[in-house]
N, CA, C and O atoms as CSV, one atom per row, in Angstrom:
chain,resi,resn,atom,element,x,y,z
A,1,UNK,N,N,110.851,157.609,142.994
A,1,UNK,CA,C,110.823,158.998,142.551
A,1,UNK,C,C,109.577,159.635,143.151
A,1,UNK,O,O,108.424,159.286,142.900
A,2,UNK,N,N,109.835,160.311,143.720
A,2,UNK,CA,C,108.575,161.165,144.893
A,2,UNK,C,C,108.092,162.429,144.285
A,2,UNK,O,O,106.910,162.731,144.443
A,3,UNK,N,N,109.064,163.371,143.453
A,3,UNK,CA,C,108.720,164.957,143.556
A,3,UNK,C,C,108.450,164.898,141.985
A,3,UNK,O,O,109.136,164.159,141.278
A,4,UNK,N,N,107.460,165.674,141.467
A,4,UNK,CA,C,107.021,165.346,140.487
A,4,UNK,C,C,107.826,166.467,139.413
A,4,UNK,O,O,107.874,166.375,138.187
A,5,UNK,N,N,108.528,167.705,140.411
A,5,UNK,CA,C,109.523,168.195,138.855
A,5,UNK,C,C,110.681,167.029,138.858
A,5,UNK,O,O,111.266,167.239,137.795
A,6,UNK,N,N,111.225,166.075,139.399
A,6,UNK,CA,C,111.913,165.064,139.021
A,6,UNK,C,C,111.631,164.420,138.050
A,6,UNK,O,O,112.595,164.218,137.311
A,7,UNK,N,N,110.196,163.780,137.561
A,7,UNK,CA,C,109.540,163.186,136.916
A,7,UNK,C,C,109.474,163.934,135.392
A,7,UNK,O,O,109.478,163.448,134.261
A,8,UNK,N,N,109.396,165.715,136.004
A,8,UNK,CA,C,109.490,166.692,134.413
A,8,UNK,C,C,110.660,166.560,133.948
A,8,UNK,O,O,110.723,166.514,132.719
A,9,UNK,N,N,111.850,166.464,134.661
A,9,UNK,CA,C,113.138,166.698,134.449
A,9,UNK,C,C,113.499,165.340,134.190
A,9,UNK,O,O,114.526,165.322,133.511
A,10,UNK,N,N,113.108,164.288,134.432
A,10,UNK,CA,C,113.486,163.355,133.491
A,10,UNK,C,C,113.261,163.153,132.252
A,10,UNK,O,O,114.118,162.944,131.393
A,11,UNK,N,N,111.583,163.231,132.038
A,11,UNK,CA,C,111.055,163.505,130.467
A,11,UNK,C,C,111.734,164.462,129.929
A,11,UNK,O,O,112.000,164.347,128.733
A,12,UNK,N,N,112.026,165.219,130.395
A,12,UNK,CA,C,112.954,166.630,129.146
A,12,UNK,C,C,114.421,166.126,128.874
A,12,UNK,O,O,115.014,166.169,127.796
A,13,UNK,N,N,115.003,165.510,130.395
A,13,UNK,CA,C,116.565,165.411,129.819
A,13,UNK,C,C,116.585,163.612,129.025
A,13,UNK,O,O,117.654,163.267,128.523
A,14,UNK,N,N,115.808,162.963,128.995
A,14,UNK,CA,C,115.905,161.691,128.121
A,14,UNK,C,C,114.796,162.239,127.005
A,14,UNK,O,O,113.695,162.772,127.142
A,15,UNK,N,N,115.535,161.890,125.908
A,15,UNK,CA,C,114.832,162.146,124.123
A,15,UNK,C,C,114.146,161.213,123.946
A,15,UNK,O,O,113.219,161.485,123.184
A,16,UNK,N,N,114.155,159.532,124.528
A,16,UNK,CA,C,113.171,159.001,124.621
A,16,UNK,C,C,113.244,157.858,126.257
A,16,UNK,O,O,113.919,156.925,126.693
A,17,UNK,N,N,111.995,158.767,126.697
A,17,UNK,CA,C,111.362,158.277,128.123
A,17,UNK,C,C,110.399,157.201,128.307
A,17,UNK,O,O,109.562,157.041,127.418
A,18,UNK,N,N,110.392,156.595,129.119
A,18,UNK,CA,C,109.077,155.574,129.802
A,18,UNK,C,C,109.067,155.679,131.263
A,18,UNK,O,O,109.906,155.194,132.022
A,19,UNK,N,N,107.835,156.491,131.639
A,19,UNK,CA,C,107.684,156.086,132.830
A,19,UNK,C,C,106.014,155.094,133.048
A,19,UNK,O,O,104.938,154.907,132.481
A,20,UNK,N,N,106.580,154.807,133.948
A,20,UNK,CA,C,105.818,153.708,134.650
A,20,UNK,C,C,105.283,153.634,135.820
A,20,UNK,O,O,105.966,153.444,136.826
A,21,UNK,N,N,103.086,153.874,135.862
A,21,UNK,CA,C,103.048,154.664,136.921
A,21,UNK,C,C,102.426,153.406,137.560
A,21,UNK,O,O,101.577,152.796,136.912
A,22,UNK,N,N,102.890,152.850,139.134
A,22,UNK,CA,C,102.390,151.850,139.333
A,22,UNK,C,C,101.124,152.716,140.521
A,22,UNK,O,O,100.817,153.904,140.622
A,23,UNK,N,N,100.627,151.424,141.299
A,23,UNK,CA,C,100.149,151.702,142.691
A,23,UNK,C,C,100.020,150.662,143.773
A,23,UNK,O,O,100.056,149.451,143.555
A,24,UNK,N,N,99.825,151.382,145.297
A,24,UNK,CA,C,99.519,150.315,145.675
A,24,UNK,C,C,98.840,148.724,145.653
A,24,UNK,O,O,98.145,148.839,144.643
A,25,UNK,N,N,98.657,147.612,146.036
A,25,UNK,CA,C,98.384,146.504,146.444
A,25,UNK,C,C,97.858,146.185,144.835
A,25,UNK,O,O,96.678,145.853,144.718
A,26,UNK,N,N,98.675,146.274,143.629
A,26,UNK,CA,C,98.165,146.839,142.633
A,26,UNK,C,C,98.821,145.041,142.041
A,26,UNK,O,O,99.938,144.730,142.452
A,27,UNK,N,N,98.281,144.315,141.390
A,27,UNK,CA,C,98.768,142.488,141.343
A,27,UNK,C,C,99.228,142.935,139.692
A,27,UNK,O,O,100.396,142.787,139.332
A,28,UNK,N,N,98.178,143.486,138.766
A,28,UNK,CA,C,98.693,143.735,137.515
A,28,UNK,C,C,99.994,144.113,137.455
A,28,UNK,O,O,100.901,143.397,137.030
A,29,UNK,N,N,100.186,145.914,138.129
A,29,UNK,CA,C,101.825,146.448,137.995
A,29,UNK,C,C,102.663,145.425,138.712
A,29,UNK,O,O,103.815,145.494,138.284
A,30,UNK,N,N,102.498,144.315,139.828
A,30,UNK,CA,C,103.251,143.611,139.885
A,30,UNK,C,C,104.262,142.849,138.477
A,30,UNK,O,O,105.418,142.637,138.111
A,31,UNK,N,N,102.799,142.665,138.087
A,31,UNK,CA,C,103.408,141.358,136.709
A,31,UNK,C,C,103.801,142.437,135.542
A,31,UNK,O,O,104.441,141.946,134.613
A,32,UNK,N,N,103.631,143.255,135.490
A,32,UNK,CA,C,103.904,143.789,134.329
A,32,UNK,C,C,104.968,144.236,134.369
A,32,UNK,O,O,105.578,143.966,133.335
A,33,UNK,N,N,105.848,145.127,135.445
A,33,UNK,CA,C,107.015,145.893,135.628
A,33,UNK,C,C,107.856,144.836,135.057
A,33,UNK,O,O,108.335,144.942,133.927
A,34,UNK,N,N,108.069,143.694,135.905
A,34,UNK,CA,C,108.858,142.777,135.336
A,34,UNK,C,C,109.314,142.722,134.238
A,34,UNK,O,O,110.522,142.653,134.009
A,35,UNK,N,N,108.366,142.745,133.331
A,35,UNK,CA,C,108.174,142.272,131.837
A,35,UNK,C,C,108.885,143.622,131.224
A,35,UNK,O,O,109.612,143.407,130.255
A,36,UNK,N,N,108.777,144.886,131.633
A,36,UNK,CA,C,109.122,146.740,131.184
A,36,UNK,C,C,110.227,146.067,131.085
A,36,UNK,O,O,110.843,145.886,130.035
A,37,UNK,N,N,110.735,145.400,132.885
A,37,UNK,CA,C,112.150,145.901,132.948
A,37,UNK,C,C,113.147,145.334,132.505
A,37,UNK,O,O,114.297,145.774,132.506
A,38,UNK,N,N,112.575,143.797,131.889
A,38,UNK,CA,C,113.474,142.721,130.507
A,38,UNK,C,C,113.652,143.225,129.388
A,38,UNK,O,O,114.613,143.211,128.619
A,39,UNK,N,N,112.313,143.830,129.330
A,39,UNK,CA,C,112.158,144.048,128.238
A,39,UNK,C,C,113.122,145.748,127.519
A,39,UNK,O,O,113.705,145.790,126.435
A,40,UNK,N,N,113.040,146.550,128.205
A,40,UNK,CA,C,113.992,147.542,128.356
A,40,UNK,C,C,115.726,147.368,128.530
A,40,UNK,O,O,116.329,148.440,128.480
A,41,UNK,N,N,116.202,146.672,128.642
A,41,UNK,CA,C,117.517,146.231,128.283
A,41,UNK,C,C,117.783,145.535,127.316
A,41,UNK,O,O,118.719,144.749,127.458
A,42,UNK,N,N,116.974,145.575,125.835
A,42,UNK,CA,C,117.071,145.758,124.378
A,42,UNK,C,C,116.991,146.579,124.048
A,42,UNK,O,O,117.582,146.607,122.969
A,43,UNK,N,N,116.609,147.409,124.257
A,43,UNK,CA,C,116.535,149.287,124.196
A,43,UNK,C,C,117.519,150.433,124.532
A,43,UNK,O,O,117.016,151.543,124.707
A,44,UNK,N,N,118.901,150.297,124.648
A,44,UNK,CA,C,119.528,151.417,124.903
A,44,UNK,C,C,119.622,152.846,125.246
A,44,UNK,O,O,120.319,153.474,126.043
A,45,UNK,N,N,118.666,153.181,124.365
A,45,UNK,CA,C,118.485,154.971,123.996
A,45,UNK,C,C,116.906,154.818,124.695
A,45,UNK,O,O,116.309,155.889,124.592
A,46,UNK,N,N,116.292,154.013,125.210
A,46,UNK,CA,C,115.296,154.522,125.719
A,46,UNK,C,C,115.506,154.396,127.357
A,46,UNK,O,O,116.124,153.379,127.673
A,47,UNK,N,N,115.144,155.159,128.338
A,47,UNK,CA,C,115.521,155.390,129.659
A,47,UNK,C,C,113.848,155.062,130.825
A,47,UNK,O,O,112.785,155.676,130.922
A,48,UNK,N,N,114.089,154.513,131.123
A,48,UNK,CA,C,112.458,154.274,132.679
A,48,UNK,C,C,112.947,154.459,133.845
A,48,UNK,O,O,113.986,154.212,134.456
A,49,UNK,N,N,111.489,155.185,134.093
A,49,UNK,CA,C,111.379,155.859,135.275
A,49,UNK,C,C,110.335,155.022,135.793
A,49,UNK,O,O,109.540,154.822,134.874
A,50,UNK,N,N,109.957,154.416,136.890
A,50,UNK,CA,C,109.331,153.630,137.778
A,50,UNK,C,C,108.612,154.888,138.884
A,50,UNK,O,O,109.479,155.632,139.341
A,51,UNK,N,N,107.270,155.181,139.321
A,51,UNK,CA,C,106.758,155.882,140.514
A,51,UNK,C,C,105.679,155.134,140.565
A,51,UNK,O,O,105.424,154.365,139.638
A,52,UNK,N,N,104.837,155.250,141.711
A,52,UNK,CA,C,103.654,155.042,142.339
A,52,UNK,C,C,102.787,156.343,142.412
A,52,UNK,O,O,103.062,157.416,142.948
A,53,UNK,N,N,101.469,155.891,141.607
A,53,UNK,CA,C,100.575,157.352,142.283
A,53,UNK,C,C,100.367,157.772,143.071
A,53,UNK,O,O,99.727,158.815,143.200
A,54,UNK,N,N,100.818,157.132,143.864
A,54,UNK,CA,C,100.384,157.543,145.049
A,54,UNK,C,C,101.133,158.541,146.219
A,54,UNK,O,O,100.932,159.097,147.299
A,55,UNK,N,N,102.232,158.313,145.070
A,55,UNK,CA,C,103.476,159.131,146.033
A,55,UNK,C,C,103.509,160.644,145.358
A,55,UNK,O,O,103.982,161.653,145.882
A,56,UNK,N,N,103.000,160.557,144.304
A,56,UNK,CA,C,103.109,161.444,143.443
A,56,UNK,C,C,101.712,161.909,142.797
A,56,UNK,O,O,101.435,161.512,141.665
A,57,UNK,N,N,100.936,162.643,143.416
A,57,UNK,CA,C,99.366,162.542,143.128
A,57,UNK,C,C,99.438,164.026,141.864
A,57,UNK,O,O,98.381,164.229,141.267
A,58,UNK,N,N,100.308,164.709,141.615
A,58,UNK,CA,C,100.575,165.533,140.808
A,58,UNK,C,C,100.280,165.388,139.307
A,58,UNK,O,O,99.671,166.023,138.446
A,59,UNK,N,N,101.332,163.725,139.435
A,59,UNK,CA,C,101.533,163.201,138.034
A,59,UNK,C,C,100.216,162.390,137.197
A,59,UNK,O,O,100.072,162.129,136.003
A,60,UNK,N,N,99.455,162.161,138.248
A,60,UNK,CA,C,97.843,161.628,138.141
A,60,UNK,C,C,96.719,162.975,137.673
A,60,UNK,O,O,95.543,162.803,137.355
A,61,UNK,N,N,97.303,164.062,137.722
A,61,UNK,CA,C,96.210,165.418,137.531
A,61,UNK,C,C,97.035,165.715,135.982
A,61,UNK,O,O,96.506,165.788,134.873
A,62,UNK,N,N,98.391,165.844,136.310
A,62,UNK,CA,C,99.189,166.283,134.937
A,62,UNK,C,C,99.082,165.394,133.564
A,62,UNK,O,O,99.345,165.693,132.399
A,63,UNK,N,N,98.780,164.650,133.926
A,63,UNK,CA,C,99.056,163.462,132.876
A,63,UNK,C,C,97.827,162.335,132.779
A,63,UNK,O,O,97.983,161.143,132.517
A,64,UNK,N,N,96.416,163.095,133.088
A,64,UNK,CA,C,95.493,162.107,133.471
A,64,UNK,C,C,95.518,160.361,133.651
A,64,UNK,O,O,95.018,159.427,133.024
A,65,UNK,N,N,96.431,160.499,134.925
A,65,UNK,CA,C,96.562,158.744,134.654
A,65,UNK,C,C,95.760,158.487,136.022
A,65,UNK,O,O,96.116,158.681,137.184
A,66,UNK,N,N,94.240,157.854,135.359
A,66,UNK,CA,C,93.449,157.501,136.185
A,66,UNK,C,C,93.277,156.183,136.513
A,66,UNK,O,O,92.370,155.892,137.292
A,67,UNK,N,N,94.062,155.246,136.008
A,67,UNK,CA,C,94.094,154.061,136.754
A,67,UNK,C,C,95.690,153.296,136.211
A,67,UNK,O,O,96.422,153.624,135.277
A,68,UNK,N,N,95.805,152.377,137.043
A,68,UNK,CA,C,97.197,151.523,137.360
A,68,UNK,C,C,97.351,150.007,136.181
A,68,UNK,O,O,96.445,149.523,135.502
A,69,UNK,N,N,98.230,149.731,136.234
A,69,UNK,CA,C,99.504,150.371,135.230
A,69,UNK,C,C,99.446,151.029,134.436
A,69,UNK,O,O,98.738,150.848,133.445
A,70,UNK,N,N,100.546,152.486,134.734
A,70,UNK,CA,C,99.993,153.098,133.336
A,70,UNK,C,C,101.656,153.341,132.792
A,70,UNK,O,O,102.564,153.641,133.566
A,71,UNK,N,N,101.832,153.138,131.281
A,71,UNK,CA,C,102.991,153.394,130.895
A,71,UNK,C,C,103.091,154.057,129.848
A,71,UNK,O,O,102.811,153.593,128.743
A,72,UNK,N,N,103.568,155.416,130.082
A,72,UNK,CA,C,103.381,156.738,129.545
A,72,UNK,C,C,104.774,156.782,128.091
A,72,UNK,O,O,105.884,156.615,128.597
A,73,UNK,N,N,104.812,156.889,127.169
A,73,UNK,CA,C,105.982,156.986,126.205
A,73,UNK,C,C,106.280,158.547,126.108
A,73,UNK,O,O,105.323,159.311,125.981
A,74,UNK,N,N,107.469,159.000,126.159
A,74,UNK,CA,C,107.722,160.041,125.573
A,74,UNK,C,C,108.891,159.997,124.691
A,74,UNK,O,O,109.892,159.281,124.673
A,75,UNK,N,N,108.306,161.382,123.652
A,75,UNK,CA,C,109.987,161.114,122.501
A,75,UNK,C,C,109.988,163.107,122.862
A,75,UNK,O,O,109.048,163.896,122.967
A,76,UNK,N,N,111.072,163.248,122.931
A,76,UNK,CA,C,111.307,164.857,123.224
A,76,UNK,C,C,110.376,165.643,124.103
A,76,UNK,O,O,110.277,166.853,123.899
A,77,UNK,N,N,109.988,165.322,124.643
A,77,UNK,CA,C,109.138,165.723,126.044
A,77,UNK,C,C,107.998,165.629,125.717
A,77,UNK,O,O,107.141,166.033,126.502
A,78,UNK,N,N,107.609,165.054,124.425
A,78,UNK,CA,C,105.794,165.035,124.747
A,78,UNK,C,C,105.826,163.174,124.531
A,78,UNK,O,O,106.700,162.415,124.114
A,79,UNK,N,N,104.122,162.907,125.152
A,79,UNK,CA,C,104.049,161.991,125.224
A,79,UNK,C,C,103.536,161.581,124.087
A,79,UNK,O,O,102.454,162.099,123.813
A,80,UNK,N,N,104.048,160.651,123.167
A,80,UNK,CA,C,103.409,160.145,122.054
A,80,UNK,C,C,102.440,158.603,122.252
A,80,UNK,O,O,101.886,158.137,121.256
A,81,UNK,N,N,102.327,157.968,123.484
A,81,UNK,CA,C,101.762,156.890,123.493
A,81,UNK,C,C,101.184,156.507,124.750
A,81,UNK,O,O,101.569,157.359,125.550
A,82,UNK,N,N,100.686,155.930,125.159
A,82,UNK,CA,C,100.443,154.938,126.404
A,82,UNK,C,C,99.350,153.659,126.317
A,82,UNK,O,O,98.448,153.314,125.553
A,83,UNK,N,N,99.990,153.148,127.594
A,83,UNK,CA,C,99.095,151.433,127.678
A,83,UNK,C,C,98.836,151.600,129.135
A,83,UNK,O,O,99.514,152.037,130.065
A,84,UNK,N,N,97.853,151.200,129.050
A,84,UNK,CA,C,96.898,151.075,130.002
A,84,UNK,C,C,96.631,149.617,130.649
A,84,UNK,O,O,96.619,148.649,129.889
A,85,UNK,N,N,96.418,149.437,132.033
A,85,UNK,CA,C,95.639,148.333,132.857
A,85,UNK,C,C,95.992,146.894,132.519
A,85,UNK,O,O,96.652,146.295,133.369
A,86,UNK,N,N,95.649,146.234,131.391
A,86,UNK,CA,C,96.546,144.800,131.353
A,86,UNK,C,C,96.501,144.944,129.728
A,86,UNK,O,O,95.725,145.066,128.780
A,87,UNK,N,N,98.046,144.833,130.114
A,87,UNK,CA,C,99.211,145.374,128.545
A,87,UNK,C,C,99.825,143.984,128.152
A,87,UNK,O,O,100.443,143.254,128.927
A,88,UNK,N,N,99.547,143.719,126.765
A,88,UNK,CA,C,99.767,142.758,126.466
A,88,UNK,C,C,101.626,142.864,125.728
A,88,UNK,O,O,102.012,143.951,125.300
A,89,UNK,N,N,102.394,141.848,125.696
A,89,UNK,CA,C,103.503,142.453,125.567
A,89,UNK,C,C,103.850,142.392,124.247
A,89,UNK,O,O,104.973,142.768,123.909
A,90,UNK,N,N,102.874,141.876,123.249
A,90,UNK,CA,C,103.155,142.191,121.944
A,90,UNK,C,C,102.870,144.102,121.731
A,90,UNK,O,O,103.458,144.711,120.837
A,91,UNK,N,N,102.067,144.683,122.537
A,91,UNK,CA,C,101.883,145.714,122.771
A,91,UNK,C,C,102.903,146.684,122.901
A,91,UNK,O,O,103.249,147.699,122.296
A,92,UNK,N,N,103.272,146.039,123.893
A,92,UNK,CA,C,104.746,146.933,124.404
A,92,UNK,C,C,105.972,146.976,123.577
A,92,UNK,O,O,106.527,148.040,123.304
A,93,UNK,N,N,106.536,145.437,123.046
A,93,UNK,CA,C,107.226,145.816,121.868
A,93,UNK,C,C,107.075,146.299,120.888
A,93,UNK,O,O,108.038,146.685,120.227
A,94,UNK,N,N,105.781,146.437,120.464
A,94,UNK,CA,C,105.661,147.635,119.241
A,94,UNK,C,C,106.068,148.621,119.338
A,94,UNK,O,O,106.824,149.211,118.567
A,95,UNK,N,N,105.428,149.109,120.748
A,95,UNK,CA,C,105.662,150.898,120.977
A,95,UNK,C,C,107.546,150.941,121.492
A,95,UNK,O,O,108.417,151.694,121.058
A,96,UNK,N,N,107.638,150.095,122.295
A,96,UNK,CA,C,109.556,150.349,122.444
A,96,UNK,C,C,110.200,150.300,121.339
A,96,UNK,O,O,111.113,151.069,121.038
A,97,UNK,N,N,109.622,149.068,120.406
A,97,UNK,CA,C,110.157,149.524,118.555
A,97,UNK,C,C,109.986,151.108,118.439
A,97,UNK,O,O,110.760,152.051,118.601
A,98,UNK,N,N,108.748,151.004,118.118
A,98,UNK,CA,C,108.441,152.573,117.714
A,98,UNK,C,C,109.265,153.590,118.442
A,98,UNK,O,O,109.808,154.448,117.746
A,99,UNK,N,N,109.438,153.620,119.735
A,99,UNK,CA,C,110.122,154.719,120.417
A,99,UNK,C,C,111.895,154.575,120.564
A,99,UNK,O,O,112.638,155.271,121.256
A,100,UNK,N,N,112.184,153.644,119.831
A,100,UNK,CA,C,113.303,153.189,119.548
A,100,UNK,C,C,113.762,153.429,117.981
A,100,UNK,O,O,114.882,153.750,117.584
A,101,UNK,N,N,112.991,153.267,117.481
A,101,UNK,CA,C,113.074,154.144,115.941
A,101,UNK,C,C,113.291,155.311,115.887
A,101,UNK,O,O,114.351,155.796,115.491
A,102,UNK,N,N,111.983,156.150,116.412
A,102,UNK,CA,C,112.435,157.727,116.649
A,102,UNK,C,C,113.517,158.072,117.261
A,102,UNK,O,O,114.035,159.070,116.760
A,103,UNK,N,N,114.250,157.485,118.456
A,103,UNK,CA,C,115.370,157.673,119.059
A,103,UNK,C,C,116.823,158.105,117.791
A,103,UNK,O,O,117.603,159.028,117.558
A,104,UNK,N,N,116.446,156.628,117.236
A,104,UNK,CA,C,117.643,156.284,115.918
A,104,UNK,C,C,117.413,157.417,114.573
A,104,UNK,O,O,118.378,157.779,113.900
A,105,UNK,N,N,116.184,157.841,114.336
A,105,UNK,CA,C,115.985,159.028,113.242
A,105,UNK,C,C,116.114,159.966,113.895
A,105,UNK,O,O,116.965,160.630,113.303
A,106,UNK,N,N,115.731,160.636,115.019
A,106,UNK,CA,C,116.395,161.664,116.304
A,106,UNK,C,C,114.778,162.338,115.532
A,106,UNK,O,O,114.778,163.569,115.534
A,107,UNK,N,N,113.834,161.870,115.079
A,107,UNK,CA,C,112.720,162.800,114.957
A,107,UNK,C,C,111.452,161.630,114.862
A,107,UNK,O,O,111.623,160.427,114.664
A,108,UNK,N,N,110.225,162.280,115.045
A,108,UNK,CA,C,108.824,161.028,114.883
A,108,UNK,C,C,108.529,161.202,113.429
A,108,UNK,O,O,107.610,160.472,113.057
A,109,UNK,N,N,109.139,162.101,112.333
A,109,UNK,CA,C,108.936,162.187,110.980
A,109,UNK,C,C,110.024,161.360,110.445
A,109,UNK,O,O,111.103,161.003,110.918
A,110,UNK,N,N,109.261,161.099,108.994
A,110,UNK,CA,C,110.739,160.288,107.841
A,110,UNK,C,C,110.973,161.718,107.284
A,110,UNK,O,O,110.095,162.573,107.166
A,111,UNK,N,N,112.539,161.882,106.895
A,111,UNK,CA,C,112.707,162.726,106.040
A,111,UNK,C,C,112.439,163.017,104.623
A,111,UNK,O,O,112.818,164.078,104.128
């Protein structure tokens, strides 16, 4: 994914998003994508988007993501979370719980 209104237009048309900002010669986002992308096919209702900063230096000013791996959560176009640099994966299933909950209540409030 190169053009960064692609990147807007994904966060708006999925209710709950993950993108995933890697970079070059980058050994962490190596090992970690892996782990997103197992781990994301228990998740249904949540949708990932995979870019490099580097292709996309937009999404690095918009979204202050100043260093690699960065994995941004959104529930209805804002971002409610992120993990940073070396993400442990008890980490990550919390927040895909969490953003998998809100999906299923269709809101980040209990009624």
């Amino acid at each position: 994914m190169k053009k960064f209104q692609e990147i807007e237009n994904f966060i708006t048309q999925n209710k709950s998003a993950i993108i995933f900002v890697s970079g070059l010669n980058c050994a962490v986002c190596d090992a970690v994508f892996p782990l997103v992308e197992e781990l994301i096919k228990e998740y249904p209702t949540i949708k990932l988007l995979h870019t490099k900063a580097n292709e996309v230096p937009e999404l690095s000013g918009q979204y202050q993501v100043f260093t690699v791996p960065a994995i941004l959560f959104f529930f209805n176009g804002k971002e409610i979370a992120r993990k940073v640099r070396f993400i442990r994966e008890e980490e990550l299933i919390k927040e895909f719980d969490r953003l998998s909950e809100f999906a299923e209540q269709g809101s980040m409030y209990e009624d």
